[in-house]
TORMI-216260 format. One record per residue (C-alpha): x, y, z; residue number from 1. Coordinates in pm, 1 decimal. Layout:
! TORMI-216260
+----------+----------+----------+-----+
:       xx :       yy :       zz : seq :
+----------+----------+----------+-----+
:        X :        Y :        Z : NUM :
...
+----------+----------+----------+-----+
This chain:
! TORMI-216260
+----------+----------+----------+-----+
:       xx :       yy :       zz : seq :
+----------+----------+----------+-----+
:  -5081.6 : -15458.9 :  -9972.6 :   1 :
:  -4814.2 : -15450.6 :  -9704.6 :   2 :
:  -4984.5 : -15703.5 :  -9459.1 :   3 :
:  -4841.2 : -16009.1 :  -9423.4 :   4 :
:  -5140.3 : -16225.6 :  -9547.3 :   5 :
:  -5072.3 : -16561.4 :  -9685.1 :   6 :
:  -5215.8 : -16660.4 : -10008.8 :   7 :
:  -5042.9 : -16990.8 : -10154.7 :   8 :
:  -4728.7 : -16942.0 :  -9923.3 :   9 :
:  -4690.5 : -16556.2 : -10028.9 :  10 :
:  -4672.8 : -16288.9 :  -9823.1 :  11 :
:  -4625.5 : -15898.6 :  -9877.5 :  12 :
:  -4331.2 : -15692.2 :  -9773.3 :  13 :
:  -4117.6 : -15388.4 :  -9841.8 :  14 :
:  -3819.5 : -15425.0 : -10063.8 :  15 :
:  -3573.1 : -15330.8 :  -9793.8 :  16 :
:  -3592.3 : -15647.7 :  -9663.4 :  17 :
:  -3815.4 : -15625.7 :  -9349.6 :  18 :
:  -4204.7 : -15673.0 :  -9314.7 :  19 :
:  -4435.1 : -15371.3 :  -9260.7 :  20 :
:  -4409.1 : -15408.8 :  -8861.3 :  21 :
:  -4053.2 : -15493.6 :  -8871.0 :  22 :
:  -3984.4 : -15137.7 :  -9012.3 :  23 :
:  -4224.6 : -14936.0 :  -8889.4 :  24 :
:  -4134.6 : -15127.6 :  -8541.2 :  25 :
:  -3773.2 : -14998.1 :  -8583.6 :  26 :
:  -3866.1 : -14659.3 :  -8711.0 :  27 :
:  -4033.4 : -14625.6 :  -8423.2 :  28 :
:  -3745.3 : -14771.4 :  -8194.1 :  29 :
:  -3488.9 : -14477.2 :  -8341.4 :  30 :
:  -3807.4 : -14197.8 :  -8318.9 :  31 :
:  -3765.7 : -14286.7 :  -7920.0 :  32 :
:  -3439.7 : -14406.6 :  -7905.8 :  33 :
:  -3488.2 : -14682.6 :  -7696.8 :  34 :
:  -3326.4 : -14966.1 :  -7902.0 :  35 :
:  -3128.4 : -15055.9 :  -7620.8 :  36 :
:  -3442.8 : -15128.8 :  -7408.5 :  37 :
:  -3699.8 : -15303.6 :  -7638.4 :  38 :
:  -3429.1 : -15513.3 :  -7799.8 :  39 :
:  -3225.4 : -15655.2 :  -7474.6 :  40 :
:  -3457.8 : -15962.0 :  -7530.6 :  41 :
:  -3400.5 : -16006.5 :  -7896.1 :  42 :
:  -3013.0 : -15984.4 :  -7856.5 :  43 :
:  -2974.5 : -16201.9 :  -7530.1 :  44 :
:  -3195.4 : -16484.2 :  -7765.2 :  45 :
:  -2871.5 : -16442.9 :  -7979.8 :  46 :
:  -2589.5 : -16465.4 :  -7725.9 :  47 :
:  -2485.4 : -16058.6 :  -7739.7 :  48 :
:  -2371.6 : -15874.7 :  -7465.4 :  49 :
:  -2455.5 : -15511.7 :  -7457.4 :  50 :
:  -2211.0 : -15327.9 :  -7282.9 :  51 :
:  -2395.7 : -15021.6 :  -7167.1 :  52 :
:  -2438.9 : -14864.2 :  -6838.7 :  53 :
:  -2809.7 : -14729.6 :  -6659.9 :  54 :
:  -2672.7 : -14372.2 :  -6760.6 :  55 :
:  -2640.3 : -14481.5 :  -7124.1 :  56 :
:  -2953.2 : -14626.1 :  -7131.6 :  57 :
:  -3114.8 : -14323.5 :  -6969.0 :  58 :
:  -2971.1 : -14093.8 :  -7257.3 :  59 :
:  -3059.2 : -14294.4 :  -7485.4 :  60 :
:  -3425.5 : -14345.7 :  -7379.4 :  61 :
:  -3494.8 : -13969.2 :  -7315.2 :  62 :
:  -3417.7 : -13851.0 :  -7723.0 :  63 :
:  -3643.8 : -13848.7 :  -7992.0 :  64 :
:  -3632.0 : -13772.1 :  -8345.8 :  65 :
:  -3775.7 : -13475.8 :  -8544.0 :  66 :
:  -3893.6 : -13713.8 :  -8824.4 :  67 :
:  -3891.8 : -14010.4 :  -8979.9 :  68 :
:  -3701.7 : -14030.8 :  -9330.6 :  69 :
:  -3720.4 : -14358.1 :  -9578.6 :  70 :
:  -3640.3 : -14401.3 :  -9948.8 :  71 :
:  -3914.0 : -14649.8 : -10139.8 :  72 :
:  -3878.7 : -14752.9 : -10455.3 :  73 :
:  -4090.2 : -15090.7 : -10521.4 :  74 :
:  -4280.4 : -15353.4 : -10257.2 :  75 :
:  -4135.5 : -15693.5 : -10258.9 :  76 :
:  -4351.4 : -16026.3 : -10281.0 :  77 :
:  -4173.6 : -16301.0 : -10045.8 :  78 :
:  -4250.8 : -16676.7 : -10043.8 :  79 :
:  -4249.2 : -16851.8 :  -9718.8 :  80 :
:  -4160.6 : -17163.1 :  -9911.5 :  81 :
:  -3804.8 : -17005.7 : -10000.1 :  82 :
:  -3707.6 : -16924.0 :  -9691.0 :  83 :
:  -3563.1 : -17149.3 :  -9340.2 :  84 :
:  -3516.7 : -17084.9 :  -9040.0 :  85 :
:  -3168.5 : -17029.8 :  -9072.1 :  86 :
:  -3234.1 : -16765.7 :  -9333.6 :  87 :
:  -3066.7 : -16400.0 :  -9198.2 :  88 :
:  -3340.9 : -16172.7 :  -9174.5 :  89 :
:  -3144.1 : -15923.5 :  -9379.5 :  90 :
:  -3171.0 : -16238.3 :  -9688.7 :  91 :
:  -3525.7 : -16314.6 :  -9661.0 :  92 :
:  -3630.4 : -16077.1 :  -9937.3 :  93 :
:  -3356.7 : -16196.4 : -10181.3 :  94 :
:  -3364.2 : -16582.3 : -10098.0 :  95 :
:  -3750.3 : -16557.9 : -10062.3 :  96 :
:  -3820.8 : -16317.1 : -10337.8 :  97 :
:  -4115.7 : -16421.7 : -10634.8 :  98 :
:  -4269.1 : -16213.6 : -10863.9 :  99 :
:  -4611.7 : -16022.8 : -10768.3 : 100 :
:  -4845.6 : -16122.5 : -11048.4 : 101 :
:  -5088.1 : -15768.4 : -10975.8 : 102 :
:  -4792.7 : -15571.6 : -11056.6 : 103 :
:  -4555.7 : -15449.1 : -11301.9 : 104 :
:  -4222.2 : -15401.2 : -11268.7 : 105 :
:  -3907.3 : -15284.5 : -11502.9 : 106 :
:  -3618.2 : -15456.4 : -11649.1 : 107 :
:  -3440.9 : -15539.9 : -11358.8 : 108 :
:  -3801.3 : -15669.4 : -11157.1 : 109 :
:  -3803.5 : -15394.7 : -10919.6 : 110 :
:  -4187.9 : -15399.1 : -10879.2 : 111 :
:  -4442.6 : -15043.4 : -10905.6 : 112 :
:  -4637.9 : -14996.2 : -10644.0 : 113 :
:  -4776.5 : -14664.2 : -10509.6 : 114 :
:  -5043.5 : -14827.6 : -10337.0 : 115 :
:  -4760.9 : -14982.8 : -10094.8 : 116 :
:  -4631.3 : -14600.2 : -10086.3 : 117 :
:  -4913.7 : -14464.2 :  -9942.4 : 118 :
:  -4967.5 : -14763.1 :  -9671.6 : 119 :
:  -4586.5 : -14690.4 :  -9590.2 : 120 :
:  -4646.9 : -14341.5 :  -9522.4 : 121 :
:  -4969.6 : -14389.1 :  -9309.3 : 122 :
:  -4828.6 : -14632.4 :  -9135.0 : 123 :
:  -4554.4 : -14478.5 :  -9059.6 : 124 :
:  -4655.5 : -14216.7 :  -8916.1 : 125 :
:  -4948.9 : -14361.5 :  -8709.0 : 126 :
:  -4680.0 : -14608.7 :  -8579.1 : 127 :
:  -4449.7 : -14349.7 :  -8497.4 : 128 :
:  -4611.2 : -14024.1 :  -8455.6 : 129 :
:  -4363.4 : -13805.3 :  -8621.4 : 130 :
:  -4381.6 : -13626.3 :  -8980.8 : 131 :
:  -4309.2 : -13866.6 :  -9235.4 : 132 :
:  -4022.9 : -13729.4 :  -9534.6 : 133 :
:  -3985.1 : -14001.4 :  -9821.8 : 134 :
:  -3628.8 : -13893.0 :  -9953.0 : 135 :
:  -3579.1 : -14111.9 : -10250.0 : 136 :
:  -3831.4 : -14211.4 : -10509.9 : 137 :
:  -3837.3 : -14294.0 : -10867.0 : 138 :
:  -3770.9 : -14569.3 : -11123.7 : 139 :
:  -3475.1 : -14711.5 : -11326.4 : 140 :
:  -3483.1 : -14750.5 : -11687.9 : 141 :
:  -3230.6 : -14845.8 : -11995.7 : 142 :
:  -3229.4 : -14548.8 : -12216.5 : 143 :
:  -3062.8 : -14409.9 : -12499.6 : 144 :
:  -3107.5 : -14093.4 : -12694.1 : 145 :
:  -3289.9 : -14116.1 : -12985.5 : 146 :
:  -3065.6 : -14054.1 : -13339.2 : 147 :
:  -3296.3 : -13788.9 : -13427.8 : 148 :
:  -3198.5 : -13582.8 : -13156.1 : 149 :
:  -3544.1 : -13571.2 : -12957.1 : 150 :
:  -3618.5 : -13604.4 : -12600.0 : 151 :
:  -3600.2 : -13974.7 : -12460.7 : 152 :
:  -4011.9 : -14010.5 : -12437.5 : 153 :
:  -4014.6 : -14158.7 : -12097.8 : 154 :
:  -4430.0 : -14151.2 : -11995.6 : 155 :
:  -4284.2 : -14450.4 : -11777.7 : 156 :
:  -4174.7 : -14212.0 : -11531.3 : 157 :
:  -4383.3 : -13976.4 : -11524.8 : 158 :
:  -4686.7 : -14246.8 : -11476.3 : 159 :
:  -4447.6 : -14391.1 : -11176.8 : 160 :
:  -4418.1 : -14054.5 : -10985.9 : 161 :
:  -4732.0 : -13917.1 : -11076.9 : 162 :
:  -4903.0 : -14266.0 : -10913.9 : 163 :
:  -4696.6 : -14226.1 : -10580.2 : 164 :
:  -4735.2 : -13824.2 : -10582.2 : 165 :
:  -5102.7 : -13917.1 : -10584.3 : 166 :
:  -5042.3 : -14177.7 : -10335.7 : 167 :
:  -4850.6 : -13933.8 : -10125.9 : 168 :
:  -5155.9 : -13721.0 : -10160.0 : 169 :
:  -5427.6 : -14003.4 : -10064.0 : 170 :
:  -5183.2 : -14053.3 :  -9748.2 : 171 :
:  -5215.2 : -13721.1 :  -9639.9 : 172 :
:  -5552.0 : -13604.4 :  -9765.5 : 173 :
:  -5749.2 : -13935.9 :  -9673.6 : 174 :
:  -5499.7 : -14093.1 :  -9411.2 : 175 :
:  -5413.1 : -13808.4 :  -9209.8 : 176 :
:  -5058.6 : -13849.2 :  -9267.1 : 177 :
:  -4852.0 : -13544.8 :  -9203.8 : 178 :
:  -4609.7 : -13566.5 :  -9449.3 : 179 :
:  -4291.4 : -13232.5 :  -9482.0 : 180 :
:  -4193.4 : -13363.9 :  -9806.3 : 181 :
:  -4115.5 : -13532.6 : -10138.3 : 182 :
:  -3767.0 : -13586.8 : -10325.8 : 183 :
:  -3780.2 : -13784.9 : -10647.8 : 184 :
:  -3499.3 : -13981.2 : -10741.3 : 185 :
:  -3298.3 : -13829.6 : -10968.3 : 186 :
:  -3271.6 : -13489.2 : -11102.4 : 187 :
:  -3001.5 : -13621.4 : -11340.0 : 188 :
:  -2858.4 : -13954.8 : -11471.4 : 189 :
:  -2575.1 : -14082.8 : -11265.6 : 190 :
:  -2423.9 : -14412.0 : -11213.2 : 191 :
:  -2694.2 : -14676.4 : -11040.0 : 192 :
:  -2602.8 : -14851.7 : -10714.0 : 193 :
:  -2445.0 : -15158.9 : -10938.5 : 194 :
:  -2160.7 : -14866.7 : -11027.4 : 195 :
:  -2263.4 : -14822.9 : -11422.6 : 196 :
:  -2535.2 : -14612.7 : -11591.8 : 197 :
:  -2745.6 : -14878.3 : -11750.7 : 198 :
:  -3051.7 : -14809.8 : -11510.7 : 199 :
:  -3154.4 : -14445.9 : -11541.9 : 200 :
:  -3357.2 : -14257.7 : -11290.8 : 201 :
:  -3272.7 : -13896.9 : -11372.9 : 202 :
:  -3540.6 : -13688.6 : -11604.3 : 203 :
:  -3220.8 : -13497.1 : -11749.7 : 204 :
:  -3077.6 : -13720.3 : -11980.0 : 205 :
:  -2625.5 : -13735.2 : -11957.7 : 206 :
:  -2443.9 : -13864.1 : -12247.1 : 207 :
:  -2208.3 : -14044.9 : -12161.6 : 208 :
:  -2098.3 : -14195.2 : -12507.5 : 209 :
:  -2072.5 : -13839.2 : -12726.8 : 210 :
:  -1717.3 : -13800.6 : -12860.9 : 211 :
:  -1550.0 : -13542.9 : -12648.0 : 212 :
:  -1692.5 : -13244.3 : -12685.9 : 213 :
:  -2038.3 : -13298.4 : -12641.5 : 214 :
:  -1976.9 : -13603.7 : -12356.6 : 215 :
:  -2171.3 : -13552.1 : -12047.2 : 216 :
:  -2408.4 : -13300.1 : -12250.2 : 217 :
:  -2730.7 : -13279.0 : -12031.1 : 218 :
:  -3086.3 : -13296.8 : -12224.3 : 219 :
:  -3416.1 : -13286.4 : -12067.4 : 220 :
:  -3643.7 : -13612.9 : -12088.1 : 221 :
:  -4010.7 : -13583.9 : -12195.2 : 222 :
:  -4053.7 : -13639.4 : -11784.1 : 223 :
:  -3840.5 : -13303.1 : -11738.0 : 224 :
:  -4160.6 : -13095.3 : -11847.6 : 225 :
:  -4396.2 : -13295.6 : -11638.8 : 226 :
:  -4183.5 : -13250.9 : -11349.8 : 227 :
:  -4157.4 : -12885.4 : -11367.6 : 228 :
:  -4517.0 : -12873.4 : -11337.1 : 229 :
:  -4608.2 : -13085.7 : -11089.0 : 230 :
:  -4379.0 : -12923.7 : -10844.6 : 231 :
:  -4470.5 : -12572.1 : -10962.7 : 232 :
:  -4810.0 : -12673.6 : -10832.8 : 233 :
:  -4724.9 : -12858.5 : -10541.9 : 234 :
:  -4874.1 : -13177.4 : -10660.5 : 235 :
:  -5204.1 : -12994.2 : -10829.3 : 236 :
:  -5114.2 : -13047.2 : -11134.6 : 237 :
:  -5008.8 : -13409.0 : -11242.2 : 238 :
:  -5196.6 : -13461.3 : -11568.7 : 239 :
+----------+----------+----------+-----+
């Protein structure tokens, strides 16, 4: 799913922008450290100057990392056909972006795909050779709290993490991945990335319209029961 293979001008790649080599070439760059050396190339092709000395370089080539660390929350489908030469590698998902007809996505098209999950973390790690921690995870939603007071019923989310918890699973049970962790993305409702609280990750729902006294009440999603289990069990138990 995360190869680049071309089917009617479409290719495959992560949502932050980069294809599957691009970040699991840089992940491997900061594991050893040795930007400065693998890149001098790339840079010089661009008219930069580094301005480092053989002791700098020497530092910098002899560290290494304890792990790798990445957030995923969707793949990204990119069209060659909406994209130049001129276009920045850090626009080429944006300006290239199309839909990925195999897959579903939520309101605001971020795209579900635990299949791409599990490639990222095998790859990952074969690439780089380090334990593998995916630190954010999850999905965003509009939700409101329903008048008659019960949970919001979001099976949504708990389908979302319990297909990439699986995934996660299939990456280190069938892959070989060795993988120190999981964090889901969120715990609790707070304002998105685009500074409101329209998209909703949390599986604790926060009111943020109740009149005074009862604003910023906390209430546990449908998902908030599900989660409680599946961690309880380390993953054993995702029905």
């Amino acid at each position: 799913m995360w190869s680049a293979f071309p089917r009617s001008g479409v290719s495959y790649t992560p949502s932050f922008g980069a294809t599957p080599k691009g970040v699991c070439r840089h992940s491997s760059i900061r594991a050893t450290l040795r930007s400065a050396l693998v890149d001098t190339s790339y840079v010089a092709h661009r008219g930069i100057e580094l301005d480092m000395s053989a002791s700098e370089l020497s530092a910098i080539a002899s560290m290494r990392n304890d792990f790798s660390a990445f957030s995923y929350y969707r793949s990204q489908c990119v069209s060659a056909s909406g994209i130049t030469e001129d276009t920045p590698a850090t626009s080429i998902a944006d300006e290239g972006h199309v839909k990925n007809p195999t897959l579903q996505a939520n309101e605001w098209g971020w795209e579900i795909d635990p299949l791409g999950f599990r490639h990222t973390l095998t790859e990952m790690y074969e690439r780089c050779g380090l334990p593998v921690f995916p630190i954010e995870n999850g999905i965003g939603w509009r939700e409101r709290l329903p008048e008659d007071g019960s949970p919001v019923a979001d099976d949504y989310r708990v389908d979302c993490h319990r297909s990439h918890i699986q995934a996660l699973k299939d990456a280190v049970e069938l892959d070989g991945a060795e993988v120190i962790g999981y964090l889901g993305w969120g715990l609790i409702d707070i304002p998105s990335s685009s500074g409101d609280i329209e998209k909703r990750y949390g599986a604790v729902y926060v009111d943020y319209d109740a009149a005074s006294g009862e604003r910023l009440k906390r209430i546990p999603k449908k998902s908030f029961t599900w989660f409680k289990r599946a961690y309880e069990s380390n993953g054993e138990d995702l029905g």
